[in-house]
SEMIRO-768906 format. One record per residue: x, y, z of N, C-alpha, C, O, CB in turn. Coordinates in steps of 0.001 Angstrom, whole numbers, plus 500000, padded with zeros to 6 digits. Glycine has a CB too. Layout:
BEGIN
XYZXYZXYZXYZXYZ
...
END
This chain:
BEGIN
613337628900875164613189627462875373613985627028876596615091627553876732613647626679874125
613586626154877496614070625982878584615243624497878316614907623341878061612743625867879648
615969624783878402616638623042877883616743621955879291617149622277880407618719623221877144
616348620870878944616142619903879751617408620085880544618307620896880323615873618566879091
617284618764881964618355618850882995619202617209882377620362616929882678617552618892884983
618482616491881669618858615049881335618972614796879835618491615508878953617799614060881915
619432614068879732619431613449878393619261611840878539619537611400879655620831613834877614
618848610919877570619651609456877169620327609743876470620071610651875680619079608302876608
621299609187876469622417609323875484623133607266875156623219606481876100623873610710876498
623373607016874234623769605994873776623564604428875489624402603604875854625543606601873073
622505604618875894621974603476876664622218603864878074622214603088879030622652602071876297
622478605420878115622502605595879616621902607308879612622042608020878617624339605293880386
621036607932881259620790608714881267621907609843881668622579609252882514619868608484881727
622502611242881502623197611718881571623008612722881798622101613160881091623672611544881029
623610613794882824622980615293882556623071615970881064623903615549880261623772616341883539
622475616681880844622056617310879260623442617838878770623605617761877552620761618780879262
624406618329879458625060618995879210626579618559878775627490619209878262624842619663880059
626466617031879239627389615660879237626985615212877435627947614938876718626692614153880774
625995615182877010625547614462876009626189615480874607625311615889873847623762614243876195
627350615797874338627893616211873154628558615584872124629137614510872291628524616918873398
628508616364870720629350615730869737630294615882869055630653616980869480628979615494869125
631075615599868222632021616836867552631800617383866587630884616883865934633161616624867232
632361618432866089632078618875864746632326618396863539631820618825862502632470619779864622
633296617281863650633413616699862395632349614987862482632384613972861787635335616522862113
631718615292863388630191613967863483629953614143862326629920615228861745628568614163864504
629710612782861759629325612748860574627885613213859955627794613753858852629552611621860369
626610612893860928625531613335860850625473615261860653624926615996859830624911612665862109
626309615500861832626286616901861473626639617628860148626190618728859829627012617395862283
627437616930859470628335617361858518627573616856856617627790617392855531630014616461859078
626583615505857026625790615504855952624159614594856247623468613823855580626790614837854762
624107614975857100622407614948857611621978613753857621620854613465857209621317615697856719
623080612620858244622840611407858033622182610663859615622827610009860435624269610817857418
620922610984859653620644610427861476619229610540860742619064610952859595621132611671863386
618067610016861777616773610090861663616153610514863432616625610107864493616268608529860935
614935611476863209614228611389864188612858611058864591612312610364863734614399612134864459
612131611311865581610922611168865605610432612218866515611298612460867356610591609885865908
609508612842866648608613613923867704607560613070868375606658612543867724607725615296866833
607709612915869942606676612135870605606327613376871568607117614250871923607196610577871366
604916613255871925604262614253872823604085613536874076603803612342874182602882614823872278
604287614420875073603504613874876800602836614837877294603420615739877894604546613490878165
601649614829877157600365615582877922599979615276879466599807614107879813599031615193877124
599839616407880443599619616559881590598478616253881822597705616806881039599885617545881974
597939615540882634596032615191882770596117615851884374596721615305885298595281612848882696
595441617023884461595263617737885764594637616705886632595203616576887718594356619085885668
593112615570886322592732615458886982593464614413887738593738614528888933591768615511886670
593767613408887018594692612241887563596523612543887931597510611809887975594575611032886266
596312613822888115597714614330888334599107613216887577600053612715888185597840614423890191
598851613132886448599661612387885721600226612574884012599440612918883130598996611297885898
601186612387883835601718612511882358601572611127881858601661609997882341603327613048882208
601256611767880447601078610471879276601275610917878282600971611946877677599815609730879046
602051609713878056603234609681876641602165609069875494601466608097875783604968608322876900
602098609635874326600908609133873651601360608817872149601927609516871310599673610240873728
600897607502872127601234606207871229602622606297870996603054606553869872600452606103869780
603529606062872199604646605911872314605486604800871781606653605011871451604705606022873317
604963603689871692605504602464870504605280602888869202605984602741868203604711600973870561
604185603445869346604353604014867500605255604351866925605853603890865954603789605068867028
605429605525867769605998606268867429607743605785867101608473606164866186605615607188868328
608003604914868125609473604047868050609498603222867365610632602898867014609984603415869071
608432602486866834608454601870865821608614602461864344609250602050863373607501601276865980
607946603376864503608301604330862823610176604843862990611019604893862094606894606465862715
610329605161864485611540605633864325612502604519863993613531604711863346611904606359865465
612100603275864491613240602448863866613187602155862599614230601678862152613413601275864416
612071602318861660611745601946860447612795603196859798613535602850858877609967601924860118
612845604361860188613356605471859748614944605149859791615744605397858889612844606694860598
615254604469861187616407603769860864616721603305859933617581603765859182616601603057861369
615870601914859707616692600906859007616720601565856956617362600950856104615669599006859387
615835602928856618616067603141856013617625603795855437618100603871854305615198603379856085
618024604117856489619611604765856338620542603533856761621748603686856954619958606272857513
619955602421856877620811601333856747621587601398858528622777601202858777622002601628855185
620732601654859317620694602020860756620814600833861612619681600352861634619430602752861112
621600600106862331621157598787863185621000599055864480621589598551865436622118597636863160
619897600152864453619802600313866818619775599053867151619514598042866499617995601105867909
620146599264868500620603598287869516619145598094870761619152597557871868622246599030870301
618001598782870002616979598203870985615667598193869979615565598564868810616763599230872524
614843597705870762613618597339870139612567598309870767612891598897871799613273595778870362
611642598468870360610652600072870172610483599895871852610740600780872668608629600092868896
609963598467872182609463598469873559610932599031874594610686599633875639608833596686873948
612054598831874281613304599425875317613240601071875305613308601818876281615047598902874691
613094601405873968613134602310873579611908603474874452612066604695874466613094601937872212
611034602935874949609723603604875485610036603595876850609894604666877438608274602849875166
610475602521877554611095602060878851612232603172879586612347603653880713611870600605878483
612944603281878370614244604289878860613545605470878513614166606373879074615902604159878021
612630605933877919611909607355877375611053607842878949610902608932879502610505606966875711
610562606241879332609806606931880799610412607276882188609887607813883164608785606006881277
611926606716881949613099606541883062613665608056882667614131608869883464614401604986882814
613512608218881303614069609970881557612870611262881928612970612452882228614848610564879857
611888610446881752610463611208882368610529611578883236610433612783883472609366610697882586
610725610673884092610322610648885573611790611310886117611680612047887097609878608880886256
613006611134885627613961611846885935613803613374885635614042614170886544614988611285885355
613441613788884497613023615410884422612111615820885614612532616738886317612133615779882973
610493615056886042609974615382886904608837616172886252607978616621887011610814615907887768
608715616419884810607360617277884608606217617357885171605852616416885876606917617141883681
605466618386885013603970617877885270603445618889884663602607619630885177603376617648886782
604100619049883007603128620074882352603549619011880953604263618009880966603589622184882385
602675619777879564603098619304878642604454618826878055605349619143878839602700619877878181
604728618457877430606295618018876781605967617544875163605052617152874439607127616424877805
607170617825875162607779617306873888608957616862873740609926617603873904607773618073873045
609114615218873310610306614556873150610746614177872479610107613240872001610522613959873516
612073614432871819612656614438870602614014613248870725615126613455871211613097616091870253
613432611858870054614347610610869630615172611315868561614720611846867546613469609154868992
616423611243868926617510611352867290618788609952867337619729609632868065618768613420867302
618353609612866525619823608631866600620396608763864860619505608597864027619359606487867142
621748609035864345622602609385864167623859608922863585624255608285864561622574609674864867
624965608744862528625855608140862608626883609377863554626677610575863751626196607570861140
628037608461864003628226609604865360629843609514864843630710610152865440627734608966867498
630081608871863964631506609132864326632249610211863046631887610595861934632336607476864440
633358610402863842634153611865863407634816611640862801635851611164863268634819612704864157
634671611863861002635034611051859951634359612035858747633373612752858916634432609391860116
634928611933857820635017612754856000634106611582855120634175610363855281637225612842855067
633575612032854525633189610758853342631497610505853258630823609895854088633997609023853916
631128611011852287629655610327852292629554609169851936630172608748850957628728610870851533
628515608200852876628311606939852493627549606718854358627576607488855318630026605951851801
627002605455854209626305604970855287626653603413856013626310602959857105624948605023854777
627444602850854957627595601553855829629767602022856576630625602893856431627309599524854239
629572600827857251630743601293858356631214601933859002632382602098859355631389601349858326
629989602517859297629635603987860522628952603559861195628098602779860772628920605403860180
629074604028863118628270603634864334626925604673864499626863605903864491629315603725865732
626130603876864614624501605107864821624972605020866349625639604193866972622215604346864367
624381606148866668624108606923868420622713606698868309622236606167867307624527608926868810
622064607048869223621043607153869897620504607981870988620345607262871975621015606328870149
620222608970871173619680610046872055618223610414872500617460610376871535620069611066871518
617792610657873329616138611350873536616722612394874990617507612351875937614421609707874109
615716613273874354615415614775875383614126614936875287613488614530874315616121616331874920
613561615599876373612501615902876888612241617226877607612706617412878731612310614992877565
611232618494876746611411619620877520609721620079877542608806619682876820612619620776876792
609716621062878657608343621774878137608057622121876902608997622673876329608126622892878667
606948621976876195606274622358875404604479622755875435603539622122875916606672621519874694
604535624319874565602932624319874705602566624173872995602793623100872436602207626024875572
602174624963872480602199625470870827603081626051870036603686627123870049601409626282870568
602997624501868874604139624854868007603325625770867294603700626814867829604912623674867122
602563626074866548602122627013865931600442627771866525599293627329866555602181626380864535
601107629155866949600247629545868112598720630032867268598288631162867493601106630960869127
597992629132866338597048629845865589595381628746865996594643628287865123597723629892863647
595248628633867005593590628328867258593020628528866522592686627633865745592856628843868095
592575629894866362591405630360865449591705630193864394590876630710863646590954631594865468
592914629469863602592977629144861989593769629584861992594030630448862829592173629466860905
594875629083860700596166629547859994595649630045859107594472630220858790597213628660859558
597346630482858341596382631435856794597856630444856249598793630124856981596233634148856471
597752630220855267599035629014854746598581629381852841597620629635852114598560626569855526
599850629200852821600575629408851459600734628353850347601268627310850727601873629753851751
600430628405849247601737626810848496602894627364848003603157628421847429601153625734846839
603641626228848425605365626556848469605380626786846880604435626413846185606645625021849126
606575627459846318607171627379844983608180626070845190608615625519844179607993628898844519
608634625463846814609101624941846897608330623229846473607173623101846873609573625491847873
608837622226845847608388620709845796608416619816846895609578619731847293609115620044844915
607701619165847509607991617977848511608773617136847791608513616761846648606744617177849071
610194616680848744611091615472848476610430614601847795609257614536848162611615614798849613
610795613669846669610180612615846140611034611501847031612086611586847664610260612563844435
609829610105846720610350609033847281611639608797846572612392608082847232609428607915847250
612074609149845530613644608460844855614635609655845198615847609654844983613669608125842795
614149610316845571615713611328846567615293611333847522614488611899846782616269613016846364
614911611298848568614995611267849868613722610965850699612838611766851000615516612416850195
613833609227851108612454608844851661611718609983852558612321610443853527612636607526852570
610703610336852303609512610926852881608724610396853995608259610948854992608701611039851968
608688609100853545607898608560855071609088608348856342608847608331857549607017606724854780
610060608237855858610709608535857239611344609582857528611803610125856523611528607735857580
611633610255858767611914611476858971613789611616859464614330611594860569610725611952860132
614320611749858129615440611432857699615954613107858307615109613998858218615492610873855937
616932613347858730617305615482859609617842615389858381617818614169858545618706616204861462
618333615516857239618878616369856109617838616488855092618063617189854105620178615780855462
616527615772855246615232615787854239614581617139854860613778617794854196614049614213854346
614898617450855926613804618173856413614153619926856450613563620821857056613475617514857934
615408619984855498615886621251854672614662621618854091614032622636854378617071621021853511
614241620507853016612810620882852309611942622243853632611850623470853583611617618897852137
611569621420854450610534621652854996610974623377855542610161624301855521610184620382856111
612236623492855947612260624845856594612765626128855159612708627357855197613616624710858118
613195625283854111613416626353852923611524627088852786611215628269852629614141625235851048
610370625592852950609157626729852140608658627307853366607745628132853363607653625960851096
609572626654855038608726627736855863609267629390855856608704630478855983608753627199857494
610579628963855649610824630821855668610081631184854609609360632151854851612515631538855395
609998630726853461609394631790852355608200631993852906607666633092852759609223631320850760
607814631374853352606418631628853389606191632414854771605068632914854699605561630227853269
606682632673855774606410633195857220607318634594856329606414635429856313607215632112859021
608001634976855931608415635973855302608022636873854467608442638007854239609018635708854951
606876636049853878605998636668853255604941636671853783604015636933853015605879636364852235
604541636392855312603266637089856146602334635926856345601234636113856865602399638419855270
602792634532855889601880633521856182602471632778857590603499633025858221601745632500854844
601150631521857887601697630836859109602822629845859094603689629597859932600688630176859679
602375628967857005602964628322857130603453628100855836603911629039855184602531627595857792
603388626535855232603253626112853427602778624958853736602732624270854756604723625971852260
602195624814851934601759623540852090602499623196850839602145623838849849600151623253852218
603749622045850623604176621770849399603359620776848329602545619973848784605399621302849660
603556620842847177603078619917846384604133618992845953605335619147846170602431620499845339
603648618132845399604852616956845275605416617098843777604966617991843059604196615201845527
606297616311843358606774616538841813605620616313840870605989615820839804607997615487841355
604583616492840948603572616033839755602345617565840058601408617900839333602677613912840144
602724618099841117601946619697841239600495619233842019599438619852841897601529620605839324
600714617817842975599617617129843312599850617573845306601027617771845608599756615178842615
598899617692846387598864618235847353599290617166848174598675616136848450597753618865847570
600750617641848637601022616336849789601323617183851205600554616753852066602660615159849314
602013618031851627601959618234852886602125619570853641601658620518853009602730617482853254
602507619790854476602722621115854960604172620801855704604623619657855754601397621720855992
604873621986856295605879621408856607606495620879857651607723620863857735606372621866856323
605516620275858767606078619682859422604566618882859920604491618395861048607082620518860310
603426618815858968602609618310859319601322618002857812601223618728856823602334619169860564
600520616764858095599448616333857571598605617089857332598213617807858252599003615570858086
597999617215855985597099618026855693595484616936855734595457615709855827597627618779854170
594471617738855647593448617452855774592128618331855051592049619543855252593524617342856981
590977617520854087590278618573853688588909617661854497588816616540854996590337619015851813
588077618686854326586235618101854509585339618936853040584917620046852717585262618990856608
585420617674852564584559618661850710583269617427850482583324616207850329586230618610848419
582337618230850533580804617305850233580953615991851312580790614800851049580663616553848225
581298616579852536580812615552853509581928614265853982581819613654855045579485614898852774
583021614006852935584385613432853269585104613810853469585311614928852998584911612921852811
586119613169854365587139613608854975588394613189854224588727612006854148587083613192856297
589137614262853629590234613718852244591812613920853062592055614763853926590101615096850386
592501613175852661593960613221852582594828612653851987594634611446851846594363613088853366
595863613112851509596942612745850479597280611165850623597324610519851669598352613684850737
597476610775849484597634609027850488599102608904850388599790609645849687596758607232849627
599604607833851198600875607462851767601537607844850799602566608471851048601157606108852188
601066607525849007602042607257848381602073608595847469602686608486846407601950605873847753
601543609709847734601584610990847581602958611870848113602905613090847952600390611377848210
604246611255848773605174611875849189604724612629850683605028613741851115605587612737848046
603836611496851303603912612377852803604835611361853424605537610516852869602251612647853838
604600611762855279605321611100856415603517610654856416602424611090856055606410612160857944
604253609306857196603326608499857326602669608971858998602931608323860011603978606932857061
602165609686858985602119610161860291601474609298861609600767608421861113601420611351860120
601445609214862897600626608834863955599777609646864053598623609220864073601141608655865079
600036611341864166598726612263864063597349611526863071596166611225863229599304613862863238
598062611500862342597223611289860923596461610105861356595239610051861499598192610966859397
597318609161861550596265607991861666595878607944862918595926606727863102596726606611861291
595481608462864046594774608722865016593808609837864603593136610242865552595587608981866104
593576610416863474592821611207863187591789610662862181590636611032861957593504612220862852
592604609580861587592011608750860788590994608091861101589910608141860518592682608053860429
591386607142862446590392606340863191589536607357863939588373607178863578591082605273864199
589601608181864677588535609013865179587566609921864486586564610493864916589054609708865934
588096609907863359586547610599862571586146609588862247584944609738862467586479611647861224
586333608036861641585538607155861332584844606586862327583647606504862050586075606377860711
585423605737864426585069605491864714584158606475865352583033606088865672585618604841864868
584635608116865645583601608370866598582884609250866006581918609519866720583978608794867884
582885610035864711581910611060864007581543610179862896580962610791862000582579612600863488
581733608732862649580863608291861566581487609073859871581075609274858729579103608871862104
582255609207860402582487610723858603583419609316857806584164608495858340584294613216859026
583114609427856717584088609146855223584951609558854940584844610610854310583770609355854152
586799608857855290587359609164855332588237608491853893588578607310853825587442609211856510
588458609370852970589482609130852485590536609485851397590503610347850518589242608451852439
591696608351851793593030608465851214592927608603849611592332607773848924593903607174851638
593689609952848998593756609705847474594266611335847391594187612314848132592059609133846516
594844611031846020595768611741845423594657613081845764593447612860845730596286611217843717
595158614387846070593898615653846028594874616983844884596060617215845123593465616517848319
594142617684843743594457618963843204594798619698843750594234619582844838593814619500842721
595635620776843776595674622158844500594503622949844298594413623957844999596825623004844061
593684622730843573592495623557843666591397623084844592590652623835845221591941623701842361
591370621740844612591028621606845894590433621705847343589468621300847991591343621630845905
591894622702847524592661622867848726591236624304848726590704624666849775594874623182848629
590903624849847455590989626559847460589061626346847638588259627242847902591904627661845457
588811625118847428587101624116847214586888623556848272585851622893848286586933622770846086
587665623566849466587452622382850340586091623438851585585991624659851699589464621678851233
585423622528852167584278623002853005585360623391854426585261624354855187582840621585853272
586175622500854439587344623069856012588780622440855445589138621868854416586844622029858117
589333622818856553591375622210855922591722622640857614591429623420858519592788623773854015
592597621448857230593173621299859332594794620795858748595091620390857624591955619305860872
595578620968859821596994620495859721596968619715861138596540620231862170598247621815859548
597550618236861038597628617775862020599102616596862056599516615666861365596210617310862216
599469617247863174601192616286863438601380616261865047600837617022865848602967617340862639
602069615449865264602361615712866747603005617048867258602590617683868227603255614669867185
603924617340866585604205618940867286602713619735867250602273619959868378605529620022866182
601971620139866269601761621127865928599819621050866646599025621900867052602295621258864218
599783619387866446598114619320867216597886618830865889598392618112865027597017620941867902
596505619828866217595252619814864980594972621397864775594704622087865758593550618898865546
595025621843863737595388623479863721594112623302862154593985622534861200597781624161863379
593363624604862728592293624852861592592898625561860185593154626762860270591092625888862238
593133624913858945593330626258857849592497626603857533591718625797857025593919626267856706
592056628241857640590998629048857242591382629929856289590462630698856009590431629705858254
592608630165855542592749630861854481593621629839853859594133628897854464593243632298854654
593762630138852439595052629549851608595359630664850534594547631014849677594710627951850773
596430631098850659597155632043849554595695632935849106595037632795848075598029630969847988
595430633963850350594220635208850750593128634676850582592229635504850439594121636576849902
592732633361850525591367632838850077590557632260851107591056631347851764591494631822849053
589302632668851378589201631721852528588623630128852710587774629954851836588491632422853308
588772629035853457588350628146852893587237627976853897587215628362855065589289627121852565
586206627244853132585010627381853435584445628821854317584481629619853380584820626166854088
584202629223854906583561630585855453584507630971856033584332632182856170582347630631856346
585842630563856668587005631508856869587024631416858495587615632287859133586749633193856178
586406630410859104586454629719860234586474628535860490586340627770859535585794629960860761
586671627889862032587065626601861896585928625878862125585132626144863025588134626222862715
585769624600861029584647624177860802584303623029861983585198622475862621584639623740859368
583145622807862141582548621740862806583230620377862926583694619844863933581388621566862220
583192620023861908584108618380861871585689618841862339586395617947862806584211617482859838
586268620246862220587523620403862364587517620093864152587997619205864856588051621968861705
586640621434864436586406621645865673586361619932866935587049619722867933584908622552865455
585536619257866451585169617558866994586383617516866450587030618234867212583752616348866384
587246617067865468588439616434865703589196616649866560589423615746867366589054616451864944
589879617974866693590530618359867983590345618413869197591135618747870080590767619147867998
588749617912869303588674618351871073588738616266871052588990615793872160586452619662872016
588601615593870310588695614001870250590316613738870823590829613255871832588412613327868417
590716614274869721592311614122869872592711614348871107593013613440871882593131615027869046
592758616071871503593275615874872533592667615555874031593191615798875118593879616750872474
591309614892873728590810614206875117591510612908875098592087612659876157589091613957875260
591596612158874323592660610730873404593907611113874206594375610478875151593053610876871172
594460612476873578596068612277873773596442612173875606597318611485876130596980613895872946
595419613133876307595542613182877981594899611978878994594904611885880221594755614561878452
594258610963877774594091609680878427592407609905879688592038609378880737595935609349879396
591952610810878896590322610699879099589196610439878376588136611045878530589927611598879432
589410609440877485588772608808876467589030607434877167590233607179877202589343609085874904
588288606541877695588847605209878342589042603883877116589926603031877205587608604696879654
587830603951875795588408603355874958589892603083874268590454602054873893587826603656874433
590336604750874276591607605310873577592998604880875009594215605063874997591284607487873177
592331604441875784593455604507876800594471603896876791595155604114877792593182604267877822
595165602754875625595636601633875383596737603034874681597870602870875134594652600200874521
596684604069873909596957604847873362598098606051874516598737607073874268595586605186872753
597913605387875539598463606766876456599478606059877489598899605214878172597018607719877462
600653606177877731602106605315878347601954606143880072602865606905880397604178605893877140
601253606005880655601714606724882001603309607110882520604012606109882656601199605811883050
603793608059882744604752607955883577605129607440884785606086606686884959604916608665883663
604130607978885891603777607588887007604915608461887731605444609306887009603693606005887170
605312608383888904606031609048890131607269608576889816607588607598889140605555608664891675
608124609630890555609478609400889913609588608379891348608944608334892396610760610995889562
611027607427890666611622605968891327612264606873892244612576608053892084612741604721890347
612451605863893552613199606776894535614901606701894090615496607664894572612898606167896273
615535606052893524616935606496893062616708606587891331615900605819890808618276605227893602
617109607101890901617149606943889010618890607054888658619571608030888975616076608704887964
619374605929887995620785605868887570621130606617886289620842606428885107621167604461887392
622088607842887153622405608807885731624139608942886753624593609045887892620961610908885321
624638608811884874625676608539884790626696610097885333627926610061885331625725607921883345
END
């Protein structure tokens, strides 16, 4: 992994290497910060990067805040502003991936959340594929449970919730799969672990609904609206069986790290013919014409960077 040359760090840009914490940070010590994963896609033809649904995305992250009882000091739109000022300071012109964390920061003993200062940080580095499987994953169900909403909110992406997520990925990449898909406390299908699941069974398009113990995803609901507005398909939200999963005509995983990724097996089985299906196939090439800002409807959806400023103030 190449690590960026910049950081933001608490309302100013900084070299990467300036932006440290201590070991007795409180976040470090009991997983008390929230983040968000935003993507920036390269468009060859318009020689330009775009940050895609970049308020969304800051808007869920502050929501993720205020669940840990968080008071940032900016509003989603500052928050996107200083995200494109460290853009254009990196200088990309390939894919990325940018990772918001803000944090209680100070160096202190004691669990609890009020009378502690949140930080605020974003980095920005190359990225191509988080999970290098085109032609289909082969994915597992965890022995592990998805977090319930009464221990540790799910729709927001809380860094000590997301233990869950890497306990069922080792089991499961350890035992020869790509990934997991957990079920929630009732043995009902809510997610995979770092992304939205998706089935196509008798012609609808199914997914766990909000209140199934997922993240409320932007993937998701940009996937949502593009099979309804542009393939016409029946999309919908509701509780789904694990058997299901083993019945479904196709199965896709879709998050901002990871894309739109075909599941073609589940625990050695294949789903539907054991390739990636048609409606899977049109979703992903939608998405990511959407995410690089060559869809002109979808274009409201894509933050340009534009050319870097001739001075940029780093501290």
């Amino acid at each position: 992994m190449v690590l960026p040359k910049f950081a933001f760090f608490d309302g100013r840009i900084v070299p990467y290497g300036e932006a440290k914490v201590g070991l007795l940070t409180h976040a470090l010590n009991y997983g008390t910060g929230c983040f968000a994963g935003v993507r920036a896609f390269w468009n060859d033809d318009e020689e330009q990067l775009f940050i895609f649904r970049a308020r969304d995305h800051f808007q869920r992250f502050l929501e993720s805040a205020r669940l840990l009882a968080m008071d940032l000091p900016y509003s989603a739109d500052e928050l996107v502003e200083n995200l494109v000022a460290l853009l254009r300071a990196e200088g990309y012109r390939e894919d990325c991936y940018i990772r918001p964390l803000a944090f209680l920061s100070d160096e202190t003993i004691g669990v609890r959340l009020q009378g502690l200062t949140p930080s605020v940080s974003i980095v920005a580095f190359p990225f191509g594929k988080y999970l290098d499987r085109d032609e289909g994953a082969h994915l597992t169900v965890s022995s592990w449970r998805r977090i319930d909403d009464a221990v540790i909110p799910p729709r927001g992406k809380v860094t000590g919730g997301y233990i869950n997520s890497a306990l069922a990925k080792n089991d499961a990449q350890k035992a020869g799969f790509d990934d997991a898909i957990l079920l929630d406390s009732r043995g009902k299908v809510s997610e995979a672990t770092v992304s939205n699941v998706f089935l196509v069974r008798k012609g609808q398009l199914l997914t766990p609904q909000v209140t199934d113990g997922v993240l409320e995803g932007i993937t998701r609901r940009t996937v949502i609206e593009l099979a309804k507005r542009e393939l016409g398909i029946d999309v919908v939200e509701r509780t789904i069986d694990r058997t299901e999963l083993l019945l479904a005509d196709e199965a896709f995983l879709a998050g901002t790290g990871i894309g739109i990724v075909p599941i073609t097996r589940v625990d050695h089985r294949p789903i539907g013919n054991g390739q990636t299906g048609e409606i899977t196939g049109s979703v992903r090439r939608l998405y990511f014409d959407a995410a690089r800002g060559k869809l002109p409807v979808y274009r409201s959806w894509c933050r340009p960077v534009g050319t870097a400023i001739k001075r940029i103030e780093v501290a």
